[in-house]
Legacy VTK file of the C-alpha trace (Angstrom):
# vtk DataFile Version 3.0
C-alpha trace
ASCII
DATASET POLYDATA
POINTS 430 float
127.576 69.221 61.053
127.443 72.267 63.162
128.289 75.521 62.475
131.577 75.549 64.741
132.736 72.015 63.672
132.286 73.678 60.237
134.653 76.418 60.831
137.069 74.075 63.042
137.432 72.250 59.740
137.696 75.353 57.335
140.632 76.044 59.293
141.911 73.157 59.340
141.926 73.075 55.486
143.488 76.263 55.244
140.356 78.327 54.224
140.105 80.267 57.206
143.126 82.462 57.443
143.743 83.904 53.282
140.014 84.124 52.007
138.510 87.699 52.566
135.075 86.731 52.707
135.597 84.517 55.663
135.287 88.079 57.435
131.920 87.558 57.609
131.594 84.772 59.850
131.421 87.088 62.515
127.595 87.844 61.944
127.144 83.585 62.717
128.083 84.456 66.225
126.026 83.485 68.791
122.528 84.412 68.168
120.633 86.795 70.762
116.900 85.826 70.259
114.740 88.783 70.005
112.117 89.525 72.106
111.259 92.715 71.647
107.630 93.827 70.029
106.468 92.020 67.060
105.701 94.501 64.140
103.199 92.760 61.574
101.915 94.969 58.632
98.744 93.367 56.778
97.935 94.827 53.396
94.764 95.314 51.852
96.095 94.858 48.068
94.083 96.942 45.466
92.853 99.411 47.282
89.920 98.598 50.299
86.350 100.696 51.029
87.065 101.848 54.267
83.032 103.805 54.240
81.711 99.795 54.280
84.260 99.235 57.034
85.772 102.259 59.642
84.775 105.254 58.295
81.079 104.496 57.646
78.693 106.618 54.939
75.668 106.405 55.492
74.462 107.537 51.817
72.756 105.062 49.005
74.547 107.135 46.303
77.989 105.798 48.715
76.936 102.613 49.772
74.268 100.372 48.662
73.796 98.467 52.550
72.618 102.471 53.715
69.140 102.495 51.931
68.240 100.423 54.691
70.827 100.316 57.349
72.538 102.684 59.138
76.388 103.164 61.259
77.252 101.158 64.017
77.986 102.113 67.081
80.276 100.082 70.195
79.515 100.534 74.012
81.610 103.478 75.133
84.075 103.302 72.179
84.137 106.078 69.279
85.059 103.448 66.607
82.007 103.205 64.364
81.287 101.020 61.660
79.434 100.064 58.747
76.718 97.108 58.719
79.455 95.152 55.964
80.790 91.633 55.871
82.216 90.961 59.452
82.363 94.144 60.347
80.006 93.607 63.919
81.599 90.770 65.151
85.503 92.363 63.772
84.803 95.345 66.193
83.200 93.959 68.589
85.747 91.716 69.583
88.788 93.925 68.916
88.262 97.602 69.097
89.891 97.727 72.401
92.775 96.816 71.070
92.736 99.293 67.470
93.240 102.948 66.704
91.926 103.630 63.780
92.937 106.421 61.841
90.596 108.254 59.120
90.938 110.548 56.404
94.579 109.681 55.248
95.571 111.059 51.850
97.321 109.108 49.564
98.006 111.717 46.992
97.631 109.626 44.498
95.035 106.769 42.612
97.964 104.597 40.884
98.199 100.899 42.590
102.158 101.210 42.122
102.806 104.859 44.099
99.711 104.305 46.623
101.370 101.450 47.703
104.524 102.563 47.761
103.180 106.046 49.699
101.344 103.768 51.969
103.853 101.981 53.701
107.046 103.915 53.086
105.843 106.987 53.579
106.863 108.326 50.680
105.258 108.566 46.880
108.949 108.756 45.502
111.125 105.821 45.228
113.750 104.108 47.394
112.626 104.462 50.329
112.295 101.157 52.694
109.444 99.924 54.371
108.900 100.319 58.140
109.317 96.488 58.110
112.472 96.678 56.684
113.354 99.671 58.800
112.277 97.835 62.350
114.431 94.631 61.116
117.360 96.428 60.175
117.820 98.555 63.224
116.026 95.920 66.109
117.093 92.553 64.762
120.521 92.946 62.523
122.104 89.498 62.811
118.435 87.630 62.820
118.264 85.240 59.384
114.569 86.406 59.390
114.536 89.617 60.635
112.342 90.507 58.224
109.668 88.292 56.423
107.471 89.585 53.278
104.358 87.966 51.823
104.705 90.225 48.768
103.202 93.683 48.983
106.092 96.312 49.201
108.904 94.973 50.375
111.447 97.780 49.638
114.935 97.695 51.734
117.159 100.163 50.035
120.127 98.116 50.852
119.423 98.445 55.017
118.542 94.842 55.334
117.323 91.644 53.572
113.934 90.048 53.902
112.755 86.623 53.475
110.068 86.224 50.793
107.329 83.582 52.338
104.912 83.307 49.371
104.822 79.562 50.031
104.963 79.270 53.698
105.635 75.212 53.439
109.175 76.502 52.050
110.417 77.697 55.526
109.256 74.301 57.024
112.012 72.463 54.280
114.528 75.145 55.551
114.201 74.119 59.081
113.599 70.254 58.452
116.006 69.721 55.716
116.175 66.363 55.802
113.028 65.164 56.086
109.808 64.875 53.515
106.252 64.755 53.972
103.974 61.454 51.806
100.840 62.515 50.799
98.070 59.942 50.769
94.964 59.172 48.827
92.867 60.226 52.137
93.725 63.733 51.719
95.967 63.422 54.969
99.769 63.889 56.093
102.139 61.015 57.354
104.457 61.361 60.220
107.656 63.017 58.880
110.537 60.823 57.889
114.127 61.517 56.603
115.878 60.978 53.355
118.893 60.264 55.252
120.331 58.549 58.179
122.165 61.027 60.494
125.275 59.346 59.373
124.920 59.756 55.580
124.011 63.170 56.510
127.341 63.635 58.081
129.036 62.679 54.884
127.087 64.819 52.342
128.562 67.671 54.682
131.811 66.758 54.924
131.387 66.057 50.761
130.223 69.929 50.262
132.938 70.890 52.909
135.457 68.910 50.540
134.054 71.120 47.089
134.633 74.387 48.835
138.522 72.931 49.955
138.760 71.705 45.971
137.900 75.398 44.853
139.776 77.479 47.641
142.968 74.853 45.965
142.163 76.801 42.494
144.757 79.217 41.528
143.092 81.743 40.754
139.180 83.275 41.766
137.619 85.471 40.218
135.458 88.414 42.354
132.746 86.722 41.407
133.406 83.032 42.655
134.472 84.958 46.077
131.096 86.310 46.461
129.397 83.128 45.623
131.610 81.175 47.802
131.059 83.987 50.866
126.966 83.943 50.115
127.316 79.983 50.207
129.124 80.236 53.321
126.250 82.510 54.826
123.690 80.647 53.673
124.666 77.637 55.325
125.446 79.460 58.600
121.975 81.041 58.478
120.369 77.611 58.075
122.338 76.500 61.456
120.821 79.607 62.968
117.627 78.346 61.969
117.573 75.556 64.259
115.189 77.323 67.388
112.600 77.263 64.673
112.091 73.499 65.195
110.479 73.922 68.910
107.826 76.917 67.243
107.432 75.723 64.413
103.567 73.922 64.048
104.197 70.153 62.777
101.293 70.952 60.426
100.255 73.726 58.571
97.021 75.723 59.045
94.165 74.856 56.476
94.147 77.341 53.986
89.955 77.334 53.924
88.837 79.850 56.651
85.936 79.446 58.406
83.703 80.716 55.482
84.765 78.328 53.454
87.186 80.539 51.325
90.710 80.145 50.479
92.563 82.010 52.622
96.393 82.326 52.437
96.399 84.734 55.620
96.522 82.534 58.431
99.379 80.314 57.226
101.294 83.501 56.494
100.211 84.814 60.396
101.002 81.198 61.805
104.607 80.867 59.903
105.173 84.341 60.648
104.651 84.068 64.369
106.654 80.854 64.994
109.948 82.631 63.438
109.157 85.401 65.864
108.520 82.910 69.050
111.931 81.604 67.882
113.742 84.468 68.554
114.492 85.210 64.580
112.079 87.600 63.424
111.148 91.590 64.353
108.592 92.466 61.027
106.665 90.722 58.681
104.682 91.637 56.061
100.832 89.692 55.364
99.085 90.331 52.034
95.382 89.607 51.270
94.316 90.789 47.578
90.864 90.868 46.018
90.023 94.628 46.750
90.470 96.326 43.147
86.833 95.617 42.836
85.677 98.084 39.851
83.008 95.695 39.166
80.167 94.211 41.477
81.825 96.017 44.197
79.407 95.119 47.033
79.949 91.198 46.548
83.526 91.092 46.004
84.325 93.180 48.558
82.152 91.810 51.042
84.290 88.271 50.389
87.997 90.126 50.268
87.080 91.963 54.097
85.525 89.249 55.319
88.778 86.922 54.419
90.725 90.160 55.695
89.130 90.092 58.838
89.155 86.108 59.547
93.183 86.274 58.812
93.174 89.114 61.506
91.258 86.871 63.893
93.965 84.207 63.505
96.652 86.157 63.764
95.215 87.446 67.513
94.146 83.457 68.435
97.487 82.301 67.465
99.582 85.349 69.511
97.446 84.540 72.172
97.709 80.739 72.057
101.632 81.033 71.914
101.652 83.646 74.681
103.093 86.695 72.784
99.729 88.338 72.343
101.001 91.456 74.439
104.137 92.139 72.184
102.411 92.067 68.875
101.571 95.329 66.816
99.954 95.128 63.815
99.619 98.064 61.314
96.456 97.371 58.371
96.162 99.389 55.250
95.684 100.131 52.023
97.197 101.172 48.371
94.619 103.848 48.730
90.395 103.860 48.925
87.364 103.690 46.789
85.358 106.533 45.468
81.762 107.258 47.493
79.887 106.485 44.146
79.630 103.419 42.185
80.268 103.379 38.418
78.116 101.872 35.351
79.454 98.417 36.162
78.220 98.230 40.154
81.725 98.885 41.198
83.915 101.605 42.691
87.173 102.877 41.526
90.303 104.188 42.751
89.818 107.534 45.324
93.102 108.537 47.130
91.346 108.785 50.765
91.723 106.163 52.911
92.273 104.623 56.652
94.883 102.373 58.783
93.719 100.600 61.630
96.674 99.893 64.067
96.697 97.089 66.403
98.034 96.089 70.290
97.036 95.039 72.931
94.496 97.198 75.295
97.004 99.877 75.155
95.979 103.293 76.791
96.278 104.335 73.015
93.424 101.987 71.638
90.072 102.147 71.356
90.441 105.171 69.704
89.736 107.407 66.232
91.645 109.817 65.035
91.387 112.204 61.663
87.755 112.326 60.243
86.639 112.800 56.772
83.577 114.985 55.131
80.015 112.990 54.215
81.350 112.657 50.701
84.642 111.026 52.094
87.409 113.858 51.536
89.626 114.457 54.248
89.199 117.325 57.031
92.417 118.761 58.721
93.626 117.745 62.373
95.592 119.663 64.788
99.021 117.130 65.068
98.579 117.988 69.302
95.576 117.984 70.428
93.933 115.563 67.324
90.935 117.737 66.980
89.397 118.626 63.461
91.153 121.692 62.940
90.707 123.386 59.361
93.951 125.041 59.631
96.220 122.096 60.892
97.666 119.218 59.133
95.901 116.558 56.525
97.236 113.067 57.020
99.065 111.418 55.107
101.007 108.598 54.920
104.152 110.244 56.240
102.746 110.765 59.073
101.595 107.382 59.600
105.235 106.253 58.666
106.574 108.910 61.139
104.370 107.217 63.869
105.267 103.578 63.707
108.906 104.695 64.143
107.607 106.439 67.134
106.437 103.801 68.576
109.217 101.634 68.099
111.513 103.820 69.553
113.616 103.631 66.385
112.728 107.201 65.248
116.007 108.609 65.706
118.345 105.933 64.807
120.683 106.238 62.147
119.177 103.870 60.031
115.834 106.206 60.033
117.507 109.468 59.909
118.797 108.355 56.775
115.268 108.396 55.143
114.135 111.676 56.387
109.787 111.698 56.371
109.673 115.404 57.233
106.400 114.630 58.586
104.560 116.429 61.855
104.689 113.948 64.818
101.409 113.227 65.182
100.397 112.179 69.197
98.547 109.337 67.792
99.983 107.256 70.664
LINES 1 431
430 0 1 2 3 4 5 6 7 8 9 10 11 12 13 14 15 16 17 18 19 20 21 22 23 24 25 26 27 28 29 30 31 32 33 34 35 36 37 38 39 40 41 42 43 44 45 46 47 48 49 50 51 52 53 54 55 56 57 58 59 60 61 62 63 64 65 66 67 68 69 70 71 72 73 74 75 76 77 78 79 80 81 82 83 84 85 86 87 88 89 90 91 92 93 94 95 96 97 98 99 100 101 102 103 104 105 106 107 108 109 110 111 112 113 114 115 116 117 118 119 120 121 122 123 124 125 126 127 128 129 130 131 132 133 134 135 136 137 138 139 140 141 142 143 144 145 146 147 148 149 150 151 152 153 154 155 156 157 158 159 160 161 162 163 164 165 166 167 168 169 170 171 172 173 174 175 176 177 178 179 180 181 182 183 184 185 186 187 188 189 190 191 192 193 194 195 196 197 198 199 200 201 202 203 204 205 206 207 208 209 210 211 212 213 214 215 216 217 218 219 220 221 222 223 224 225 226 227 228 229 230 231 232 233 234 235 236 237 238 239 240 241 242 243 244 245 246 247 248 249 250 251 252 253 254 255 256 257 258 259 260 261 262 263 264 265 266 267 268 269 270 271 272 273 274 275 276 277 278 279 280 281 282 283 284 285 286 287 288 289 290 291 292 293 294 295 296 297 298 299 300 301 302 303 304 305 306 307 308 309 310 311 312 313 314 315 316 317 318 319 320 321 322 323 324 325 326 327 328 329 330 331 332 333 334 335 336 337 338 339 340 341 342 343 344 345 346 347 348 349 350 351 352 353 354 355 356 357 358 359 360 361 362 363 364 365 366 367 368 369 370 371 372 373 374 375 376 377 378 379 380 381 382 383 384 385 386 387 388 389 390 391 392 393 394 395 396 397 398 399 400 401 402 403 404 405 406 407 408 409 410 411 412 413 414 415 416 417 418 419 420 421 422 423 424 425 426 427 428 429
């Protein structure tokens, strides 16, 4: 049943004209697909070592690979990096599309507040991400404005987000009626239905008759009107759903990258993208974990960047497949860093200095460093206009990060950001 033979028949039964939350249908209008930039924000759970990635040390007592390697360097770029996991091919092949940003302080070495500092801007609570931020004030009406893979997904009441931890639940939303079999070969069947279109039809017209049966009640409570209005909602969001079925893939990625590791990134990239082609979506949060790594730092690590950096890959060759490579952004960082020494068990532990790399397309602010940090990895001051080391200007920090992706997205001085003031220095990162 569609949404407006839905309502036809609401009013019909009388449901239309004394319930108050049948105000809300407004929000079902017509949808306006967005096509504005794509704002992806991939985090590096547990804290990454950005000197084994883009802010190189070259010291054993820092890193282990520099008692017999040294920094990288890149063909008339100034983005160096270490000699670490994929790091060569990684900035090779993008670093004229990144700024990378060094020597951020994250004021803090608890996982909870770094990430929270890290992409809020803020070590405090309650304030929303720049995902939720971008969704709420680009995309309002979208019924995924904003996707989350976990990570912090704060919206202080500005928006909601979708939570894709299993990206094979979106594919249910949008195909509701059909199923996948699984066989013995490890393979998928063509999709098929649990219902003919006509049975369909009459489980909606039986769900239509429950809500009549209730609105006959004589009394509701507050309660049963808010659960009636959500159910409502929900089942005018799942009509808005329906461009999904032209972008969305008819299988899923694999999960195994191409080292062989389980890798949950590219599914959450590919799902991520397709409600975005759609028309639906404005942020979405990725999440690869594995970088707490207080023990046998250089092998673990090696494994969680190099997953890190083949999700990144995807993401790019899937933009680029569906044509939207020029509108994405993409914003990578960090609860915090790792100290520049390693500790009794061959690991490193939590050190509040760390980096973001931010990602589009050959923009004339790519291929490009800015901030620096001393030979023992603690930050050195900037000057916010001219981005030169400058001992009396400002030390990065989050904030100012923050402060910059609302920049960039124009949204800087809507209401919805002057609400949650950074009181950061604009930084002329871009």
């Amino acid at each position: 049943m569609k949404r407006r033979d839905f309502i036809k028949t609401l009013a019909a039964a009388g449901l239309l004209s004394s319930q108050p939350w049948l105000a809300k249908p407004a929000r079902a209008a017509t949808l306006t697909p967005y096509r504005g930039n794509f704002y992806v924000s991939i985090s590096a759970d547990g804290g990454w070592d950005v000197t084994s990635l883009c802010d190189p040390k070259a010291s054993s007592a820092i890193n282990h690979w520099a008692n017999n390697q040294s920094i990288q360097t890149i063909v008339n770029s100034p983005i160096q990096y270490a000699p670490f996991a994929h790091n060569e091919a990684f900035f090779q092949n993008h670093h004229q599309n990144m700024l990378v940003v060094n020597g951020i302080d994250s004021q803090t070495n608890a996982h909870e507040a770094g990430v929270r500092h890290t992409w809020s801007g803020r070590l405090a609570h309650g304030y929303p991400s720049f995902s939720a931020i971008a969704a709420a004030t680009l995309g309002p009406n979208l019924p995924l404005s904003y996707i989350s893979n976990g990570g912090y997904k704060e919206t202080a009441g500005i928006t909601q987000y979708t939570l894709m931890q299993d990206p094979t639940s979106l594919k249910k939303l949008v195909f509701p009626n059909q199923f996948l079999d699984y066989d013995t070969n490890g393979d998928w069947d063509p999709a098929k239905q649990y219902h003919r279109n006509a049975a369909m039809d009459l489980i909606q017209q039986a769900k239509l008759d429950r809500l009549t049966r209730l609105r006959a009640q004589s009394q509701l409570t507050p309660k049963q009107v808010s659960s009636l209005s959500d159910l409502f909602n929900a089942r005018v969001g799942a009509d808005q759903l329906a461009p999904l079925a032209e972008t969305m893939p008819e299988e899923l990625v694999s999960n195994i990258d191409s080292d062989g590791q389980w890798n949950p990134l590219m599914r959450q990239a590919q799902i991520a993208l397709a409600a975005y082609e759609a028309g639906l979506c404005v942020a979405a949060d990725l999440s690869m974990w594995g970088f707490d790594t207080h023990a046998n730092h250089d092998e673990e690590h090696t494994t969680a960047l190099q997953k890190l950096q083949n999700g990144i890959n995807y993401l790019w060759e899937e933009a680029t497949r569906r044509g939207i490579e020029n509108r994405l952004v993409v914003f990578i960082s960090s609860d915090f860093g790792r100290t520049p020494t390693y500790n009794d068990g061959d690991g490193k532990d939590h050190w509040p200095v760390s980096s973001a790399i931010i990602m589009a397309k050959e923009q004339r602010w790519t291929n490009k460093v800015v901030g620096a940090t001393t030979s023992q990895h603690e930050t050195l001051n900037i000057n916010p206009t001219t981005l030169e080391l400058d001992k009396n200007g400002v030390q990065l920090q989050p904030k100012h990060i923050q402060q910059a992706m609302r920049e960039l997205a124009g949204i800087e001085n809507h209401e919805i950001s002057l609400r949650f003031p950074l009181n950061a220095e604009s930084i002329r990162f871009f």
